[in-house]
C-alpha positions as CSV (number, residue, x, y, z in Angstrom):
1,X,104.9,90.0,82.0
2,X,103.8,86.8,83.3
3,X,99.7,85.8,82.3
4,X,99.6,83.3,85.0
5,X,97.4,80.0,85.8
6,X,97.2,78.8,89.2
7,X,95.8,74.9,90.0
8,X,97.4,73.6,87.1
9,X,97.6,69.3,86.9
10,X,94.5,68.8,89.4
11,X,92.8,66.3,86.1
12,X,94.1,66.1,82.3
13,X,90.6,67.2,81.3
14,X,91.6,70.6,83.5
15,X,94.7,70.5,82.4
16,X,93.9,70.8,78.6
17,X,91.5,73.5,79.5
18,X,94.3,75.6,80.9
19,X,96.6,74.7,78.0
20,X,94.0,75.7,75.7
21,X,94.3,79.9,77.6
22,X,98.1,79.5,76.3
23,X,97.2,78.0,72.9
24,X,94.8,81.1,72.1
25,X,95.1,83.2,74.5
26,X,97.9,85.3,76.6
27,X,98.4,82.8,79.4
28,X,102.4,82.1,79.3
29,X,102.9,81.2,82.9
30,X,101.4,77.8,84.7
31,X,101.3,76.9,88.9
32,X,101.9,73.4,88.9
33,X,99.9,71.2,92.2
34,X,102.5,68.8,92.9
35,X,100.7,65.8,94.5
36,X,97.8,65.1,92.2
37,X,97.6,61.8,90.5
38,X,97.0,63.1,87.4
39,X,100.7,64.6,87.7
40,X,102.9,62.7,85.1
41,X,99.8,62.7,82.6
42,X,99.5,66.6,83.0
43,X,103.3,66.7,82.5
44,X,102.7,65.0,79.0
45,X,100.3,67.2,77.9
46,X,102.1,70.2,78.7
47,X,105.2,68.9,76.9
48,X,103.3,67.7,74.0
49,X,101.4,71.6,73.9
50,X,104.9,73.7,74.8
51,X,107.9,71.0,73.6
52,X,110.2,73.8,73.9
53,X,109.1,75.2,77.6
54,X,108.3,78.5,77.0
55,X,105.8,78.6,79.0
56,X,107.3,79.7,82.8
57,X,106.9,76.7,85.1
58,X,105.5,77.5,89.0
59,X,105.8,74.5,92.0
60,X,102.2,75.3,93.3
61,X,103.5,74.1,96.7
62,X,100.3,72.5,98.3
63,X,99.2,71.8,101.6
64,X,95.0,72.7,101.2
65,X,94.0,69.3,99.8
66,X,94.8,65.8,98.7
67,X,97.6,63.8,100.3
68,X,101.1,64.6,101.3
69,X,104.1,63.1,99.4
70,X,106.1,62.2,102.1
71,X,104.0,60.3,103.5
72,X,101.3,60.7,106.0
73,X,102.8,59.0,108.6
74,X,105.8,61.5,107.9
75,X,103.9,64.5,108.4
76,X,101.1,63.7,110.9
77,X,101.3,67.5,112.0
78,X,99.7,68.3,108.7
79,X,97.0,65.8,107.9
80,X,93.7,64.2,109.5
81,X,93.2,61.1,110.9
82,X,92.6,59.2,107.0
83,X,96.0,61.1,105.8
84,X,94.7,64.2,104.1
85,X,96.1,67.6,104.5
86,X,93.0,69.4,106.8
87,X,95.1,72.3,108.4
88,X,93.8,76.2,107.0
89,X,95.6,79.2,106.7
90,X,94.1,80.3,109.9
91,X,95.6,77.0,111.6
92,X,99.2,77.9,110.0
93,X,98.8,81.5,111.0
94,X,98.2,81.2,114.4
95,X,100.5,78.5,115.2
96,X,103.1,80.3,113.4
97,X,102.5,83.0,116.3
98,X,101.7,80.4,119.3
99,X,104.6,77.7,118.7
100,X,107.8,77.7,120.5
101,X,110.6,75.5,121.3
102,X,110.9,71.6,120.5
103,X,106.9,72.0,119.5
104,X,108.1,74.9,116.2
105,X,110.7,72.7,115.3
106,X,108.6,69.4,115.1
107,X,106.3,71.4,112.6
108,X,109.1,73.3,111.0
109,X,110.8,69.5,110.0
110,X,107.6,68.1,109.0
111,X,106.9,71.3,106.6
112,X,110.8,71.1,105.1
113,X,109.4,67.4,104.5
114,X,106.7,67.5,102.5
115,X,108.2,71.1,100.4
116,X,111.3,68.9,99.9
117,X,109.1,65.6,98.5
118,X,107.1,68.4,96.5
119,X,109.8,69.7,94.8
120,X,110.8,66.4,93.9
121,X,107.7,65.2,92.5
122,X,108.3,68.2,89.5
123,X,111.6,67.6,89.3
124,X,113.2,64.7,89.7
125,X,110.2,62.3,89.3
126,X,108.6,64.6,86.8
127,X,111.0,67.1,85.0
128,X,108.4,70.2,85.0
129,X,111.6,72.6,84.3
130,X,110.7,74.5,87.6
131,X,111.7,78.2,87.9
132,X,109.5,79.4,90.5
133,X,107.2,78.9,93.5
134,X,104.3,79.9,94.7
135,X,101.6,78.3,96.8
136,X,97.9,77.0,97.1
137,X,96.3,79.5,98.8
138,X,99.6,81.6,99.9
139,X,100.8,79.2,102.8
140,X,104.2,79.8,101.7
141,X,103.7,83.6,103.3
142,X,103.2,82.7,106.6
143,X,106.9,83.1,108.2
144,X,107.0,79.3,109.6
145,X,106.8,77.9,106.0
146,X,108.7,80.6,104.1
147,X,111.3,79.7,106.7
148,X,110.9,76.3,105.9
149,X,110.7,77.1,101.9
150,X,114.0,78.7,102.0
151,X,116.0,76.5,104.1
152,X,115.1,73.5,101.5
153,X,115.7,75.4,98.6
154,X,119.1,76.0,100.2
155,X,119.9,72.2,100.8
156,X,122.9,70.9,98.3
157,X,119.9,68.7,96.8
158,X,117.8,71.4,95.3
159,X,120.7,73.7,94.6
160,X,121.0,73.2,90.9
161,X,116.9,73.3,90.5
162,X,117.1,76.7,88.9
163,X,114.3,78.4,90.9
164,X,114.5,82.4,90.5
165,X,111.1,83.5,91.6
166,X,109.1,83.4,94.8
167,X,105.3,85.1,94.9
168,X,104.9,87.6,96.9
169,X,101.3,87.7,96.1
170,X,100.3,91.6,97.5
171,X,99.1,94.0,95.0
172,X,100.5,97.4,95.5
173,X,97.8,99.6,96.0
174,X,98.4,102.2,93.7
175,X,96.5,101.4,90.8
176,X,93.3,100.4,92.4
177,X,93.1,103.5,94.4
178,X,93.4,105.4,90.7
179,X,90.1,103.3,89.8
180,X,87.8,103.9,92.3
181,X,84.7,102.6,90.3
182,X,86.5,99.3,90.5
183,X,87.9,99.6,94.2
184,X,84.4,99.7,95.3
185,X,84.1,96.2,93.4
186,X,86.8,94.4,95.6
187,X,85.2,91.7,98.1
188,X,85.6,92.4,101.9
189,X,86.9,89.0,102.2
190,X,89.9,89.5,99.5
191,X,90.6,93.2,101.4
192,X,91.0,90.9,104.6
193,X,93.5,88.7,102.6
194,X,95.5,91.4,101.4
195,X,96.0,92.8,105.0
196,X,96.7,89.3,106.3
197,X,99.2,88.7,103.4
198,X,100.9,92.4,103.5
199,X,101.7,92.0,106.7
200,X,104.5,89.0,106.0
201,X,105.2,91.1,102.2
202,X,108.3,92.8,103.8
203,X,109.3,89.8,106.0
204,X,109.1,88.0,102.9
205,X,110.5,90.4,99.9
206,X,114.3,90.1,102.6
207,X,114.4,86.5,102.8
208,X,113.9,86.1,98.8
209,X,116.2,89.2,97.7
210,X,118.9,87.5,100.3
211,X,118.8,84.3,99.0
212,X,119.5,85.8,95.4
213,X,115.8,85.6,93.6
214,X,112.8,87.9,93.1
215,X,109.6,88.4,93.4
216,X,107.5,89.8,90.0
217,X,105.0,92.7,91.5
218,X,101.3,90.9,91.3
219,X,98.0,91.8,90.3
220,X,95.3,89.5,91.5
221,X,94.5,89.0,95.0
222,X,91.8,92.0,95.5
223,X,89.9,90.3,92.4
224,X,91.2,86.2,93.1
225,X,88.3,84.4,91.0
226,X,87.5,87.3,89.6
227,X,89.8,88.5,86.9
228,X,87.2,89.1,84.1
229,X,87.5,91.1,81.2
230,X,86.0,94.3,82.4
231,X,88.3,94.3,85.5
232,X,91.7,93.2,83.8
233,X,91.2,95.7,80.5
234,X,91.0,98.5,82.3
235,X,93.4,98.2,85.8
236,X,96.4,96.3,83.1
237,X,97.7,99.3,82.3
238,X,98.1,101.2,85.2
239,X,99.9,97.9,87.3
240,X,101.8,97.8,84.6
241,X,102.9,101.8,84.5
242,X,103.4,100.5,87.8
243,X,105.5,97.4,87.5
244,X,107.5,99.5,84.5
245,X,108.3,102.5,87.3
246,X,110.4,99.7,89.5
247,X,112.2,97.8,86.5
248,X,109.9,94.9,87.3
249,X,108.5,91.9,86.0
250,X,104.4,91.6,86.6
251,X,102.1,88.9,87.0
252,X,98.7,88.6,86.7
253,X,97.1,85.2,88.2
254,X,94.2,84.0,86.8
255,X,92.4,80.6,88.2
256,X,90.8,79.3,84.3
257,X,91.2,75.6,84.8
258,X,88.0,74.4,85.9
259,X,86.5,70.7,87.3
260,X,83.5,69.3,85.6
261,X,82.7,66.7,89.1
262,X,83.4,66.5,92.5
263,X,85.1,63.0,92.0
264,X,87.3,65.0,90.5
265,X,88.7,66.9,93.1
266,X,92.2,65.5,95.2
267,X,89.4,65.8,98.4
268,X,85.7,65.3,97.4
269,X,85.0,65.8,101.1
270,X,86.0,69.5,100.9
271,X,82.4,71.1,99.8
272,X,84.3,74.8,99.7
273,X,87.2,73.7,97.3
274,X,84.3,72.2,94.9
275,X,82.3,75.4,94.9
276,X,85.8,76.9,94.0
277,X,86.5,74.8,91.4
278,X,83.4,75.0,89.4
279,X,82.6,78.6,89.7
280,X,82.0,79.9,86.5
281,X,84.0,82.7,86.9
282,X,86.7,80.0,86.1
283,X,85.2,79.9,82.2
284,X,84.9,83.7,82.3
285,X,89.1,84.2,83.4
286,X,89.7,81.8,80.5
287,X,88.0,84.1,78.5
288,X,89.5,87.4,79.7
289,X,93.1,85.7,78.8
290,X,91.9,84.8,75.3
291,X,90.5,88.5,74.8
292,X,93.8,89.9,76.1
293,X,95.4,88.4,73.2
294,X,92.8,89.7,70.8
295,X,93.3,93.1,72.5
């Protein structure tokens, strides 16, 4: 069972304050955002806190905020004007339906791109010991860049990278519709994701199983920023009856590592991302993952 932190590497400050969920808590699993400056420092700090890497290793494949590392220049599909990545899901979503022709392909090579200077960063620049993916705000299920995810990972370069896991980040709906005190707790907005993102699962679940890896069954979109204690304690058990029933690995995805400034962020410009940053529910999933381990 994977206790899992997203947004991993964003500062070293954050960084500790995820690291400190592993060190007395249950977290065992971290997403790592591959172009932050703070990336090699972060990387210290997780070797020096889990020398032997047991803790499982995610590329946090990013293209929400900061800059691109292969260059802005390289990717001018995916950025604004001053070289920052500015495109939403929405964007990604509806040109994945619109583009055709010479116009998909110009986007599809800039996407393979920037995955393939991503995977580098925590890899060859920085050995992170990468076993999975997943992605900032789950680009990577739209088909045009899980299309373009696979095809890199398939390239003689990143053969030998060990990846085994891609999120498919749809909670089966099972459990929650045993707790309906708590299904009536579940944002509009994260039912709206979930139908957005189940309708690639499938699409999605092929392409991975064909390409000889898995995909863990997930608990956490319906409550994203909100995995507190009173939701996690009692729904646990029944996604993992649930995950137990298929032979399957689970993961839970918690978001504990929080910012303390805006400066801090990879795009100070991006009000929404610093609202989501400094939520407090951030301090209150850190919490839930230290109480999991209390029981």
């Amino acid at each position: 069972m994977w206790y899992h932190a997203d947004d991993y590497g964003v500062t070293a400050e954050q960084s500790k304050r995820i690291l400190a969920c592993y060190r007395e808590g249950m977290l065992n699993s971290i997403s790592v955002l591959p172009n932050s400056d703070a990336l090699g420092e972060a990387l210290q700090i997780l070797d020096e806190a889990d020398p032997e890497a047991q803790l499982r290793r995610v590329l946090h494949l990013n293209f929400v905020e900061g800059r691109p590392l292969a260059g802005a220049d390289q990717v001018p599909l995916l950025v604004d004007k001053e070289g920052y990545f500015d495109k939403s899901f929405i964007h990604y979503f509806v040109q994945n339906g619109l583009k055709r022709g010479s116009a998909r392909r110009r986007l599809a090579q800039q996407l393979k791109l920037e995955i393939a200077a991503q995977l580098r960063a925590v890899t060859v620049c920085h050995p992170y010991h990468i076993t999975a993916v997943d992605s900032h705000q789950h680009y990577h299920m739209i088909p045009i860049i899980m299309d373009c995810l696979m095809e890199v990972l398939a390239q003689e370069e990143f053969a030998g990278c060990g990846i085994r896991q891609i999120r498919i980040p749809v909670d089966p709906l099972s459990p929650i519709l045993r707790s309906p005190g708590l299904r009536r707790r579940i944002p509009a907005v994260n039912w709206m994701k979930w139908c957005i993102l189940k309708r690639y699962a499938g699409r999605s679940r092929r392409r991975i199983s064909a390409a000889g890896m898995e995909s863990p069954v997930f608990f956490g979109i319906f409550f994203t920023c909100g995995m507190k204690w009173e939701i996690v304690r009692p729904l646990l058990p029944l996604y993992r009856d649930y995950a137990n029933g298929r032979s399957a690995q689970l993961e839970l995805m918690f978001h504990p590592g929080n910012l303390t400034a805006a400066y801090e962020l990879l795009d100070a410009r991006k009000k929404e991302l610093e609202e989501f940053y400094m939520s407090d529910n951030r301090y209150l999933e850190a919490q839930c993952l230290k109480l999991l381990r209390k029981g």
